[in-house]
Biopython code that builds the backbone (N, CA, C, O; Angstrom):
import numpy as np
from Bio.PDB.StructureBuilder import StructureBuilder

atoms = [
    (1, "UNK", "N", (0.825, -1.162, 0.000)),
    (1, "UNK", "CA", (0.000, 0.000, 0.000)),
    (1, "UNK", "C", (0.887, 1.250, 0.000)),
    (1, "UNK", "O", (2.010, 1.292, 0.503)),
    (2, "UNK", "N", (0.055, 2.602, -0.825)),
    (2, "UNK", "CA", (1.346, 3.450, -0.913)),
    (2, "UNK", "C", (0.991, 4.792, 0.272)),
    (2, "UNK", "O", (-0.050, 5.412, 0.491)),
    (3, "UNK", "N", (2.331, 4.881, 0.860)),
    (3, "UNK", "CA", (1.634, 5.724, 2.172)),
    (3, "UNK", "C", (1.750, 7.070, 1.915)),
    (3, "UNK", "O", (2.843, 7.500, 1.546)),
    (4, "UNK", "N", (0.363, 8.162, 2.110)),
    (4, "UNK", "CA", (0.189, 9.272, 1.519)),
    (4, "UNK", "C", (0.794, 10.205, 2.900)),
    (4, "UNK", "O", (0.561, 9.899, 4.069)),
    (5, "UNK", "N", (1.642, 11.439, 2.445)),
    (5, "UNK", "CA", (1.990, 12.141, 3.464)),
    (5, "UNK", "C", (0.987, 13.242, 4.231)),
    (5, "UNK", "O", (0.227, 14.021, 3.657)),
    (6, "UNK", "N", (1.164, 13.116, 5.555)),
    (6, "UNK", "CA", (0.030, 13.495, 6.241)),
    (6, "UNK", "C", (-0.754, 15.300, 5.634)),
    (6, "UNK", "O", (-0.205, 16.123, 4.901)),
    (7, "UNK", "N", (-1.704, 15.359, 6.079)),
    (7, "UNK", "CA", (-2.413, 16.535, 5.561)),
    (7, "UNK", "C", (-1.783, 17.791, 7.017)),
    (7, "UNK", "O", (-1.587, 17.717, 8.230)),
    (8, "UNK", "N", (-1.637, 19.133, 5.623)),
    (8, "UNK", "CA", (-1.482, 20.201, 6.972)),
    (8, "UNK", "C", (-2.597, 20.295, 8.172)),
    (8, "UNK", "O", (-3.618, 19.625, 8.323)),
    (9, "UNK", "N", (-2.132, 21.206, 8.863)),
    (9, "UNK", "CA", (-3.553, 21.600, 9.908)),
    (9, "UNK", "C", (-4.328, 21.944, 9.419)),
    (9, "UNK", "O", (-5.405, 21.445, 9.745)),
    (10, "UNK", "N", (-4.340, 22.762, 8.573)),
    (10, "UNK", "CA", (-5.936, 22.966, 8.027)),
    (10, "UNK", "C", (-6.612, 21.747, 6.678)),
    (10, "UNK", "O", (-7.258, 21.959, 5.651)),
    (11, "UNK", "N", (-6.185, 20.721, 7.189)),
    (11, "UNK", "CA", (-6.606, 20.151, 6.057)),
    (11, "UNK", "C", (-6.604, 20.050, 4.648)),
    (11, "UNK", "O", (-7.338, 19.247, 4.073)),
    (12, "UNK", "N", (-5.701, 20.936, 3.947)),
    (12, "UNK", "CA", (-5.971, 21.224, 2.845)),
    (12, "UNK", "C", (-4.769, 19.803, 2.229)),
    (12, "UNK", "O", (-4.136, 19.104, 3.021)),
    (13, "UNK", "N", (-4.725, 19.711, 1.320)),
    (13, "UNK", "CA", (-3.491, 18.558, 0.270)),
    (13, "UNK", "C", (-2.898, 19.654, 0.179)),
    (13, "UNK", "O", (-3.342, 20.802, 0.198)),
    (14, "UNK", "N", (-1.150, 18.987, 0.010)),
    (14, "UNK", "CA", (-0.527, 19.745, 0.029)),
    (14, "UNK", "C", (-0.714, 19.932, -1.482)),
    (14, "UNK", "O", (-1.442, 19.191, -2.142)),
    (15, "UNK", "N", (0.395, 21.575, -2.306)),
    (15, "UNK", "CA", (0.424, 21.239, -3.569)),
    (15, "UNK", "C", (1.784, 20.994, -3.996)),
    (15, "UNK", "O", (2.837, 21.394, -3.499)),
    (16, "UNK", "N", (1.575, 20.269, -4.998)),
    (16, "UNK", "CA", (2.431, 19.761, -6.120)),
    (16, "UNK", "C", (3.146, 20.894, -6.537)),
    (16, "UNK", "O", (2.537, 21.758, -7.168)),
    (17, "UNK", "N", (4.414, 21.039, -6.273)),
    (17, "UNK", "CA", (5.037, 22.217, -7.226)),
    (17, "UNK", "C", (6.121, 21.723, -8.089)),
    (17, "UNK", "O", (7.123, 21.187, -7.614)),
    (18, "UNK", "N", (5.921, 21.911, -9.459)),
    (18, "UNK", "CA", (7.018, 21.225, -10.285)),
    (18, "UNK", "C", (7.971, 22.214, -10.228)),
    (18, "UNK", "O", (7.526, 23.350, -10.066)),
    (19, "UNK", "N", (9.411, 22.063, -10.337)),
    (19, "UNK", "CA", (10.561, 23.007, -10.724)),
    (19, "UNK", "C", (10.502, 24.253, -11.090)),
    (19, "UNK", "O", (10.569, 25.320, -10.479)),
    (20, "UNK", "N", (10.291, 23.792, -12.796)),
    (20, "UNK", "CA", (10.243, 24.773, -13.811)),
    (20, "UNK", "C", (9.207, 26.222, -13.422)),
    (20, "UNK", "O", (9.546, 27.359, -13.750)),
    (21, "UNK", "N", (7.819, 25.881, -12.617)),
    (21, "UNK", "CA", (7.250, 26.943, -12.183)),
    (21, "UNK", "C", (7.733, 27.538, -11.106)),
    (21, "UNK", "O", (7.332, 28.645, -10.746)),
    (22, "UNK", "N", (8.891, 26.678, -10.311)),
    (22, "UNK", "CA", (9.345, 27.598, -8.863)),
    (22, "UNK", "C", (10.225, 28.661, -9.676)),
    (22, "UNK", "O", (9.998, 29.862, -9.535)),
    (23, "UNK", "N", (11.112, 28.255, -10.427)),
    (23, "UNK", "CA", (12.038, 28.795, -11.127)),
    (23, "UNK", "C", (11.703, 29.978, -11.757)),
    (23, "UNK", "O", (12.334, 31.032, -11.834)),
    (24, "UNK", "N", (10.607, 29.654, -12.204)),
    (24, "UNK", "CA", (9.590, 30.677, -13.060)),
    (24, "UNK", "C", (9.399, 32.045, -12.164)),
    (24, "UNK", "O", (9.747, 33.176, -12.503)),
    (25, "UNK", "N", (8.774, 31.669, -10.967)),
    (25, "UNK", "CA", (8.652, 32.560, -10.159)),
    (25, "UNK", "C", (9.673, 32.952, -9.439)),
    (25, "UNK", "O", (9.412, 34.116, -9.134)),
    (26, "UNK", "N", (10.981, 32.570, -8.859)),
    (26, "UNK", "CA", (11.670, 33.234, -9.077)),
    (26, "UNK", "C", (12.496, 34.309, -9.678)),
    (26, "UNK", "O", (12.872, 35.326, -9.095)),
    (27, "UNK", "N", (12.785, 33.910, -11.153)),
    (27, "UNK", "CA", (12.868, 34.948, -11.939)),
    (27, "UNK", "C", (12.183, 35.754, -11.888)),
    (27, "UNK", "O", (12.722, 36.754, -11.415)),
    (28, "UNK", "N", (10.947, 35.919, -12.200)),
    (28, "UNK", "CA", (10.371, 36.741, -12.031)),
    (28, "UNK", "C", (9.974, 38.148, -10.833)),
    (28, "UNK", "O", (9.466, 39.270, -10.840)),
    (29, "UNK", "N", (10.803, 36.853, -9.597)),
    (29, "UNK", "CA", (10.485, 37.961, -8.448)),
    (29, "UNK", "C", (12.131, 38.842, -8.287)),
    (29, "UNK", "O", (12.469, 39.841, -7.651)),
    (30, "UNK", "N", (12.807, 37.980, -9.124)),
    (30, "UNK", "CA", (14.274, 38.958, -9.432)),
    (30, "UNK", "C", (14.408, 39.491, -9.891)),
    (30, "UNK", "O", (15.535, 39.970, -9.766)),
    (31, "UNK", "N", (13.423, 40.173, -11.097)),
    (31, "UNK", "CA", (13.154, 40.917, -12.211)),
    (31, "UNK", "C", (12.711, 42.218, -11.349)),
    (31, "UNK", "O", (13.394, 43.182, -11.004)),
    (32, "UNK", "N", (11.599, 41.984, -11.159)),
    (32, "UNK", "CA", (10.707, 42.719, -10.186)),
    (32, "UNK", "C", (11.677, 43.360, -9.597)),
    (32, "UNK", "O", (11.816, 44.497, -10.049)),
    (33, "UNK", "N", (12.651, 42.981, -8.478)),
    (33, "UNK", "CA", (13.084, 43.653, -7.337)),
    (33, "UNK", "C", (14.301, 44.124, -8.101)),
    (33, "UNK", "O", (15.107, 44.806, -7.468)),
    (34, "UNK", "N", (14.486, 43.927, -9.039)),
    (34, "UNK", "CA", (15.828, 44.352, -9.998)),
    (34, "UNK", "C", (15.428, 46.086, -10.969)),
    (34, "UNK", "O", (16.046, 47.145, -11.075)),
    (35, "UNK", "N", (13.937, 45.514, -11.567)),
    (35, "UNK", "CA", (13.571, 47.173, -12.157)),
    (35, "UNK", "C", (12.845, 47.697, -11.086)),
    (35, "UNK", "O", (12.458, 48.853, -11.257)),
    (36, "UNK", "N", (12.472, 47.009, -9.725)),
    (36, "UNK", "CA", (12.218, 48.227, -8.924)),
    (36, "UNK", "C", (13.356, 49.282, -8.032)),
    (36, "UNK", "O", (13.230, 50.432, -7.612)),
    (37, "UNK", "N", (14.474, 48.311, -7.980)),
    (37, "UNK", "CA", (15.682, 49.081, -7.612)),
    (37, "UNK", "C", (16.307, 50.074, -8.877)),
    (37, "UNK", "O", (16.814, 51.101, -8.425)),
    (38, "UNK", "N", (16.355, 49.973, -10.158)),
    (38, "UNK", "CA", (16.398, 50.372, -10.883)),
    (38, "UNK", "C", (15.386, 52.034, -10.822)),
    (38, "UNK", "O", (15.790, 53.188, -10.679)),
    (39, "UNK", "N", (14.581, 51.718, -10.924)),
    (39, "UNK", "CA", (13.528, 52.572, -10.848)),
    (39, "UNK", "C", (13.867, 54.003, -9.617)),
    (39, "UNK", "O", (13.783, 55.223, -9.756)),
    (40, "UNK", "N", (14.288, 53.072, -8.365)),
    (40, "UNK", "CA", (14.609, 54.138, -7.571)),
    (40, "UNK", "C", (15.839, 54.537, -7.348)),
    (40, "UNK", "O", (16.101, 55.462, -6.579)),
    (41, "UNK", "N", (16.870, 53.751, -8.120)),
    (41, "UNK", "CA", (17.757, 54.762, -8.609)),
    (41, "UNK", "C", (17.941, 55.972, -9.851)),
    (41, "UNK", "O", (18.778, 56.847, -10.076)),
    (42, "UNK", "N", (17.115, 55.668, -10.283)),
    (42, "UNK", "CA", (16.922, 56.899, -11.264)),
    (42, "UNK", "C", (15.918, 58.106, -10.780)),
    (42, "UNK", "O", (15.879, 59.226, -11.291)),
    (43, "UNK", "N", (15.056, 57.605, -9.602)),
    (43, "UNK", "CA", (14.508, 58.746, -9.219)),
    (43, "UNK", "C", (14.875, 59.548, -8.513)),
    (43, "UNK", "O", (14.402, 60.658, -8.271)),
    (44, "UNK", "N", (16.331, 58.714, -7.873)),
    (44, "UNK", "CA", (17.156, 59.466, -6.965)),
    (44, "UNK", "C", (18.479, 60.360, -7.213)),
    (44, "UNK", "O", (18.940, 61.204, -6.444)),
    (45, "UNK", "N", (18.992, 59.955, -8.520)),
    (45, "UNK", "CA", (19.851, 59.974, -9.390)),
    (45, "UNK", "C", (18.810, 61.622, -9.697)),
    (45, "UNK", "O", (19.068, 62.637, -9.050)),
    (46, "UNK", "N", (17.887, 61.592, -10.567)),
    (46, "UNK", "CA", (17.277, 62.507, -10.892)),
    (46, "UNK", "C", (17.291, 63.800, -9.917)),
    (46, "UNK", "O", (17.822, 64.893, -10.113)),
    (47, "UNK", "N", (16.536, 63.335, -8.795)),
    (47, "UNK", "CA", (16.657, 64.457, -8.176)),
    (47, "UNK", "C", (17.647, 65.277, -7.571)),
    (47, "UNK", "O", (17.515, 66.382, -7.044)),
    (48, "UNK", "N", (18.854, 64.435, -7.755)),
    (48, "UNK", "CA", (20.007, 64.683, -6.817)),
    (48, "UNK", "C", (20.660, 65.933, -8.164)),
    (48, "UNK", "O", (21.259, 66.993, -7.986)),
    (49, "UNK", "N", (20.254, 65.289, -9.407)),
    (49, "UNK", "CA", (21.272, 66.410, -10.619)),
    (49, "UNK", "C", (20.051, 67.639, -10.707)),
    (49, "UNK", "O", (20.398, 68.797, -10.939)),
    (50, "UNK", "N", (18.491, 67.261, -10.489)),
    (50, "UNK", "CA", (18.151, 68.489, -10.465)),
    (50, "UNK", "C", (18.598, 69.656, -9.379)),
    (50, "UNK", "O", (18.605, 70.866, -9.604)),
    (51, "UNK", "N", (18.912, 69.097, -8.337)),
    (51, "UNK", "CA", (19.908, 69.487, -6.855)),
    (51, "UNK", "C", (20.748, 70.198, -7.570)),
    (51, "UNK", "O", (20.387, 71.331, -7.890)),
    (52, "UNK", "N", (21.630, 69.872, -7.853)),
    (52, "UNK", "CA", (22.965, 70.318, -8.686)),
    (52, "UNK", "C", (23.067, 71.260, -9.530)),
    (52, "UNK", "O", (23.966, 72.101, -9.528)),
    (53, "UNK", "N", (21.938, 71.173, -10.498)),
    (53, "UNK", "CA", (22.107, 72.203, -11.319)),
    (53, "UNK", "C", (21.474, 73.240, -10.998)),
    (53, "UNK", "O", (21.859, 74.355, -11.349)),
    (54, "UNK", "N", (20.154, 72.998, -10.114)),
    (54, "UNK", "CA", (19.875, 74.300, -9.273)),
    (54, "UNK", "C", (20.904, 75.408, -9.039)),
    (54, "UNK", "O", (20.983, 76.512, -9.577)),
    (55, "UNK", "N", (21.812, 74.740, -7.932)),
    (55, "UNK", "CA", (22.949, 75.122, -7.230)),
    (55, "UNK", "C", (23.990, 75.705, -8.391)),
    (55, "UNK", "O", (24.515, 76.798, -8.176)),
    (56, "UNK", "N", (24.259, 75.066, -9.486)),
    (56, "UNK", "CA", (25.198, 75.879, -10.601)),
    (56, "UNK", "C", (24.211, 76.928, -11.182)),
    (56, "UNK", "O", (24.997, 77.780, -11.595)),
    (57, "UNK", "N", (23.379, 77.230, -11.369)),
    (57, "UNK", "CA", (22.750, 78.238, -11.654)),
    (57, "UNK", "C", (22.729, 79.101, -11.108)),
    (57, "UNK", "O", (22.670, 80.230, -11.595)),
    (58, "UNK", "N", (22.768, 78.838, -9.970)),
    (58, "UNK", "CA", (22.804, 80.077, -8.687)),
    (58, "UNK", "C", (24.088, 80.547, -8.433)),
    (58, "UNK", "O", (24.357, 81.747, -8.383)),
    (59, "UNK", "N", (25.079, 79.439, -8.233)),
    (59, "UNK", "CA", (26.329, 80.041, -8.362)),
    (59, "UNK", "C", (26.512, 80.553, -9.752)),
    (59, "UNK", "O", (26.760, 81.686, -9.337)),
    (60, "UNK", "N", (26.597, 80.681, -10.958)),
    (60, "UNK", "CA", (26.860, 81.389, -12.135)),
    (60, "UNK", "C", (25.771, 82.435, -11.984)),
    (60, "UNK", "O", (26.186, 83.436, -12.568)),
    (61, "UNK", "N", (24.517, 82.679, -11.448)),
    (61, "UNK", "CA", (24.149, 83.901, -11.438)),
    (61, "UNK", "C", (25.177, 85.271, -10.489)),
    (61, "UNK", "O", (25.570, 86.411, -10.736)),
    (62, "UNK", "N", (25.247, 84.407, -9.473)),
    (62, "UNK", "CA", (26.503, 85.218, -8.717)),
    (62, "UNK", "C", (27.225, 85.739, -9.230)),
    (62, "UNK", "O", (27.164, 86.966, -9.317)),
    (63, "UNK", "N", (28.158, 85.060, -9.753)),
    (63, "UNK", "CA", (29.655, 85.327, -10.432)),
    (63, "UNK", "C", (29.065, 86.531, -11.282)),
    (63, "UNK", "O", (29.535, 87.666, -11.195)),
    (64, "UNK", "N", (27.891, 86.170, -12.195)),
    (64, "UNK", "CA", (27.920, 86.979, -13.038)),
    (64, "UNK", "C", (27.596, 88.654, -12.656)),
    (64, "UNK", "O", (27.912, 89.649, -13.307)),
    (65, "UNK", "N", (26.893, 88.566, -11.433)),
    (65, "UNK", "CA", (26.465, 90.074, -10.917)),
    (65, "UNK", "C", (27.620, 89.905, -10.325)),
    (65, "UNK", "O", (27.757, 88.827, -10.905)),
    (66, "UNK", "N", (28.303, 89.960, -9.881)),
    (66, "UNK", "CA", (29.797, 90.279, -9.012)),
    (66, "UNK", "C", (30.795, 90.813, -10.555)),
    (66, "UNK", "O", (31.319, 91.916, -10.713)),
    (67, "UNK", "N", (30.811, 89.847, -11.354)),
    (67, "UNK", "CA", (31.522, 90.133, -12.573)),
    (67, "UNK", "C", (30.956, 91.825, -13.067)),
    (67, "UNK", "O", (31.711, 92.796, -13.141)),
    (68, "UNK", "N", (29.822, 91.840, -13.291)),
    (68, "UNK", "CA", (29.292, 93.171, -13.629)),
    (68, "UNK", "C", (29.779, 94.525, -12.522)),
    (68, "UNK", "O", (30.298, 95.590, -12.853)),
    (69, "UNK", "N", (29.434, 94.086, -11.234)),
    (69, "UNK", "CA", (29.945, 95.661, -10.280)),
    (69, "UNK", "C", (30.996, 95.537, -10.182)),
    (69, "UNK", "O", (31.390, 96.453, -9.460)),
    (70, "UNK", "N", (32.207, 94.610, -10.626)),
    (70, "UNK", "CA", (33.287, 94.342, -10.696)),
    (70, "UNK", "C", (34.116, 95.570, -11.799)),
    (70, "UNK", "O", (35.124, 96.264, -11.665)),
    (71, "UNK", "N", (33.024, 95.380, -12.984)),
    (71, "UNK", "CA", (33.303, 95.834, -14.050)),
    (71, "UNK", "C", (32.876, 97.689, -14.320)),
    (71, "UNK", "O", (33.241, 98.507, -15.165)),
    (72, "UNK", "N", (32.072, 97.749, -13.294)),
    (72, "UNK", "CA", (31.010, 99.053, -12.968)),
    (72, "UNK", "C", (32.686, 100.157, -11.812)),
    (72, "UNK", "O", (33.136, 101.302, -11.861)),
    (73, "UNK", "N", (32.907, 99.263, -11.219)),
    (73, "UNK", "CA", (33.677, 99.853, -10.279)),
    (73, "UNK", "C", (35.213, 100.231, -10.900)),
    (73, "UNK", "O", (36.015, 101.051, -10.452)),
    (74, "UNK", "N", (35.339, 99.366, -12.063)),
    (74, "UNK", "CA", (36.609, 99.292, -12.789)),
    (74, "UNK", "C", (36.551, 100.717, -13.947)),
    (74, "UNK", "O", (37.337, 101.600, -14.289)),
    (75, "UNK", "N", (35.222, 100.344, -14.257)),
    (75, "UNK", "CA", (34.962, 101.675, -15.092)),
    (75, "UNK", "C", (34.342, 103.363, -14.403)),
    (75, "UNK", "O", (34.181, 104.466, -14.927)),
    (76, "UNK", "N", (34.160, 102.894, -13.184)),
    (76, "UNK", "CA", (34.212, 103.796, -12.385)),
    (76, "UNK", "C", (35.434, 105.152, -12.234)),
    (76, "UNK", "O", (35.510, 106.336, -12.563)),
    (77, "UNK", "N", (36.303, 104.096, -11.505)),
    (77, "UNK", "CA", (37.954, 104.354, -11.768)),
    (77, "UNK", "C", (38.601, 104.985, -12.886)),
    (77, "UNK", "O", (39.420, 105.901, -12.812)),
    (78, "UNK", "N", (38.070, 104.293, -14.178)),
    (78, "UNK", "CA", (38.965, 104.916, -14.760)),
    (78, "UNK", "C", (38.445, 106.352, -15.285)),
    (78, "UNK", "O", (39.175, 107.206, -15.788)),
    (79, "UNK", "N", (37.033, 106.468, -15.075)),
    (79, "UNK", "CA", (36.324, 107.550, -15.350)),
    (79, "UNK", "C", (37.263, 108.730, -14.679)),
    (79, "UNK", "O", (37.929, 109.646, -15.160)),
    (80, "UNK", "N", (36.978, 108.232, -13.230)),
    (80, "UNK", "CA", (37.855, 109.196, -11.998)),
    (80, "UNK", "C", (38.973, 109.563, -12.575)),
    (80, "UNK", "O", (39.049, 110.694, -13.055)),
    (81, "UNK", "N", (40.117, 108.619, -12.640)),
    (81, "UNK", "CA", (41.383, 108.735, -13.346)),
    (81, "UNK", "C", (41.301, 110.304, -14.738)),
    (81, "UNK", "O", (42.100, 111.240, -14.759)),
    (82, "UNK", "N", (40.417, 110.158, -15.460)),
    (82, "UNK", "CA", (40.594, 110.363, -16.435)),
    (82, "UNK", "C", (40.251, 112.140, -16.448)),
    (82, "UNK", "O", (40.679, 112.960, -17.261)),
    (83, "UNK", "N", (39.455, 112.352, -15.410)),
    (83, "UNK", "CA", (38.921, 113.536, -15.289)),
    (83, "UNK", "C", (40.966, 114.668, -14.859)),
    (83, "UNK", "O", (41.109, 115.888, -14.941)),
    (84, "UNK", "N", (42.105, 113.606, -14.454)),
    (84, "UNK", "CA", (43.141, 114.828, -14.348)),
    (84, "UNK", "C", (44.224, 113.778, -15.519)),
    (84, "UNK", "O", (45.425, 114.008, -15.384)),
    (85, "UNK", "N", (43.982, 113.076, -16.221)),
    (85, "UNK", "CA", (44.753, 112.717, -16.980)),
    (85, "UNK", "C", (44.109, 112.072, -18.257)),
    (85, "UNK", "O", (42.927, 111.740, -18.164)),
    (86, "UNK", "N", (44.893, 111.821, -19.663)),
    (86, "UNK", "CA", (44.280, 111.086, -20.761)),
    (86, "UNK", "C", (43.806, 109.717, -20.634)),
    (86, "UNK", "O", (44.020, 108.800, -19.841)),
    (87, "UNK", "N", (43.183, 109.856, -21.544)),
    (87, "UNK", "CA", (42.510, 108.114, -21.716)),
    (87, "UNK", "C", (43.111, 107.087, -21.470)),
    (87, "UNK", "O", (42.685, 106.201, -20.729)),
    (88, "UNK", "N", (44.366, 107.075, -22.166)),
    (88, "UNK", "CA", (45.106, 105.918, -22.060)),
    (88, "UNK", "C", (46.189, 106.402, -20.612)),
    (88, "UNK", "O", (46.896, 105.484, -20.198)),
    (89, "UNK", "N", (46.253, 107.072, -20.251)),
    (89, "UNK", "CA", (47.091, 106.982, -19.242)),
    (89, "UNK", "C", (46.344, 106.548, -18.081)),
    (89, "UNK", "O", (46.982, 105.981, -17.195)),
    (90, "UNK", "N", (45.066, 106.722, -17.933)),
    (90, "UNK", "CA", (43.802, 106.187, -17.010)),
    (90, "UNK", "C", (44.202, 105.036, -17.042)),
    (90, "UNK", "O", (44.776, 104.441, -16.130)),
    (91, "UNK", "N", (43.870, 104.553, -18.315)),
    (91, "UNK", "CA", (43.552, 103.077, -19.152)),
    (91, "UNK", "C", (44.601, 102.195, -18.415)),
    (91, "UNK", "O", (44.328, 101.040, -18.087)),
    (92, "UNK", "N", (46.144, 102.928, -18.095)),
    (92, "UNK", "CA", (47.408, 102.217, -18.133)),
    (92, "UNK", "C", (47.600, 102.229, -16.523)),
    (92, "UNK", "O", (47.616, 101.095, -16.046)),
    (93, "UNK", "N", (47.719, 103.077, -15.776)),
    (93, "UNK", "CA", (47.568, 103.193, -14.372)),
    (93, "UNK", "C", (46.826, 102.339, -13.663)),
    (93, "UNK", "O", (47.261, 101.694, -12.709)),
    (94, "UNK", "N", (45.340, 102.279, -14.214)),
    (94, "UNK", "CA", (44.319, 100.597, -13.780)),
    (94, "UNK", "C", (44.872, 99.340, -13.985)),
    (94, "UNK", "O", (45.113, 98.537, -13.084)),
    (95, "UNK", "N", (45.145, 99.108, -15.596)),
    (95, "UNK", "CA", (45.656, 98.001, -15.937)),
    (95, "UNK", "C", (46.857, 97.430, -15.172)),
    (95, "UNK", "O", (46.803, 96.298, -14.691)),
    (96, "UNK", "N", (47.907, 98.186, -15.063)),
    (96, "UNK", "CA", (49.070, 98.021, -13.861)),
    (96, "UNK", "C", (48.834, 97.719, -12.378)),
    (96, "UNK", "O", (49.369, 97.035, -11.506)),
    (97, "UNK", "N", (47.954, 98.413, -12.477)),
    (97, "UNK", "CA", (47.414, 98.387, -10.806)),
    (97, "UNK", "C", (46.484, 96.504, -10.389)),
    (97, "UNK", "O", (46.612, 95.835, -9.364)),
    (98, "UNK", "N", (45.688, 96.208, -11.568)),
    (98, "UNK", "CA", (45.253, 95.112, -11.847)),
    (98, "UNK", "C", (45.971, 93.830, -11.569)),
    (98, "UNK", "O", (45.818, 93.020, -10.655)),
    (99, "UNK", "N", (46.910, 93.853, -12.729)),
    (99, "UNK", "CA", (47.820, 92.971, -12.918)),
    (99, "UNK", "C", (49.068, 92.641, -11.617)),
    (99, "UNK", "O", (49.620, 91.569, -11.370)),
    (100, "UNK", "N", (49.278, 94.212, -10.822)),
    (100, "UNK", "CA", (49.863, 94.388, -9.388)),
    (100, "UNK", "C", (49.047, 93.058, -8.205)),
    (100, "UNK", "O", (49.578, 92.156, -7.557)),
    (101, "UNK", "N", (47.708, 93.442, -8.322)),
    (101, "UNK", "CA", (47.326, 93.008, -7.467)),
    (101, "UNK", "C", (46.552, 91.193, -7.666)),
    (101, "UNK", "O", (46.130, 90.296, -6.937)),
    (102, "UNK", "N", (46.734, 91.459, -9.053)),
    (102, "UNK", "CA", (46.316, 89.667, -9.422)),
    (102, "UNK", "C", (48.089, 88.567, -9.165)),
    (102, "UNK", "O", (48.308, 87.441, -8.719)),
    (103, "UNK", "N", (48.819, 89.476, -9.630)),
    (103, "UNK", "CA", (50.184, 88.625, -9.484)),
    (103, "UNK", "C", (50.062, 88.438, -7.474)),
    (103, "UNK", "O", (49.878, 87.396, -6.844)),
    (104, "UNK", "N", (50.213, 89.592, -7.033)),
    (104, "UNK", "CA", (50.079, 89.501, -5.539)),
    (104, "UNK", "C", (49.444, 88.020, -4.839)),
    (104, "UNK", "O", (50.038, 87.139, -4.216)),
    (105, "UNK", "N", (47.995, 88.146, -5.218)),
    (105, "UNK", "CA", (47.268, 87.368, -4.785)),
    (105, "UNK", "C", (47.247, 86.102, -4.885)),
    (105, "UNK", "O", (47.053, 85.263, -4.005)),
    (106, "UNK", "N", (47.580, 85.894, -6.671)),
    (106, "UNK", "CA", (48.371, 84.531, -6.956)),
    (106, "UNK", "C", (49.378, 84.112, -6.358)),
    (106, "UNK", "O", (49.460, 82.898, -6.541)),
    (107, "UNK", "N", (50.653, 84.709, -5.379)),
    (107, "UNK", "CA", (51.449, 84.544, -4.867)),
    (107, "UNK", "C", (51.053, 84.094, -3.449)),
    (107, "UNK", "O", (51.564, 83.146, -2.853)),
    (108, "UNK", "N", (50.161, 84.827, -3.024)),
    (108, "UNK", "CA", (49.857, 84.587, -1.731)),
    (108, "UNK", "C", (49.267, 83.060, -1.425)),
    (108, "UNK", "O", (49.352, 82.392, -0.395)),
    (109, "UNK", "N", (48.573, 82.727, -2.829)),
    (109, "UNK", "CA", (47.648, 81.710, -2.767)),
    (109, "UNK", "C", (48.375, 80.513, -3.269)),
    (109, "UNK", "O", (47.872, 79.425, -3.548)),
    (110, "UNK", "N", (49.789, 80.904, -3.357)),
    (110, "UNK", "CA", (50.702, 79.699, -3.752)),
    (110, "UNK", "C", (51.721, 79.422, -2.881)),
    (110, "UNK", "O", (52.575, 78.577, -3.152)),
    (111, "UNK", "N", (51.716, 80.265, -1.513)),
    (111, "UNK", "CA", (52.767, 79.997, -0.591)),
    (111, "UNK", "C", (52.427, 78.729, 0.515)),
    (111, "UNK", "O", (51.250, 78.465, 0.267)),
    (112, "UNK", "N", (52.863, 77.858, 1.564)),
    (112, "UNK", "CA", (51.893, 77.436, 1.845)),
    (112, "UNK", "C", (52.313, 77.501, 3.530)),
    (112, "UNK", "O", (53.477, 77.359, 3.904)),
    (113, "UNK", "N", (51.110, 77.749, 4.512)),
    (113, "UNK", "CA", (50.642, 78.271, 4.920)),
    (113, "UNK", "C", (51.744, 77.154, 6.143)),
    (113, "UNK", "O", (52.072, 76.042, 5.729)),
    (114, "UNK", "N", (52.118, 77.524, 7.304)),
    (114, "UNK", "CA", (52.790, 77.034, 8.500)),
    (114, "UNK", "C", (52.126, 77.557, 9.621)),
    (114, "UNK", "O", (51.642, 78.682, 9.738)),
    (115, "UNK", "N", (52.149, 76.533, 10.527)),
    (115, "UNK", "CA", (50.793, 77.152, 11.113)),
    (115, "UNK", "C", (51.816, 76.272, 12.970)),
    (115, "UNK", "O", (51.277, 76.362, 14.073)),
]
sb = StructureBuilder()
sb.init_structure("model")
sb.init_model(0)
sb.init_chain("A")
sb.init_seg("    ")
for serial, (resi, resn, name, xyz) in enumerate(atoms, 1):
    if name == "N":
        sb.init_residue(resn, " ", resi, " ")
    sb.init_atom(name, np.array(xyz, "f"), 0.0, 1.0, " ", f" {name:<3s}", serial, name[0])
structure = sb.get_structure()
């Protein structure tokens, strides 16, 4: 006689599961958890460069109004300048004075610091 394996608690038969459908469902539940990780890396990915470029926008709006009273104050100067001397001697007195204080600064910002 062939001996049948006992029934769960609730009575039900157990079921039959062939391979090929466990397998089946597996894949499938690796798929799943594969384009759902997918999924939320791109939504995170996304928001993080909309982050970013926010932030470069804002910094290049800066620069650029700093660049302008930069340029307001430069032409300021030479206006001043120009009212007890010529154009180009304005022109040449700034430019020197410029280049004075960009070499300076580059120097300063290349020494290194002992503390």
């Amino acid at each position: 006689m062939i001996e049948k394996p006992p029934l769960p608690i609730d009575r039900t038969p157990p079921v039959q599961s062939d391979w090929p459908t466990l397998i089946e469902r597996a894949a499938n539940d690796v798929v799943r958890i594969l384009v759902s990780e997918a999924d939320t890396f791109r939504i995170s990915i996304g928001a993080s460069l909309e982050a970013q470029i926010s932030k470069a926008v804002t910094q290049l709006a800066i620069i650029a109004v700093m660049i302008s009273g930069a340029l307001c104050i430069l032409c300021a100067s030479i206006f001043l300048l120009h009212k007890w001397l010529p154009w180009w001697q304005a022109f040449g007195i700034l430019g020197l004075a410029l280049l004075i204080v960009g070499t300076v600064s580059n120097a300063a910002k290349k020494t290194p610091r002992h503390v």
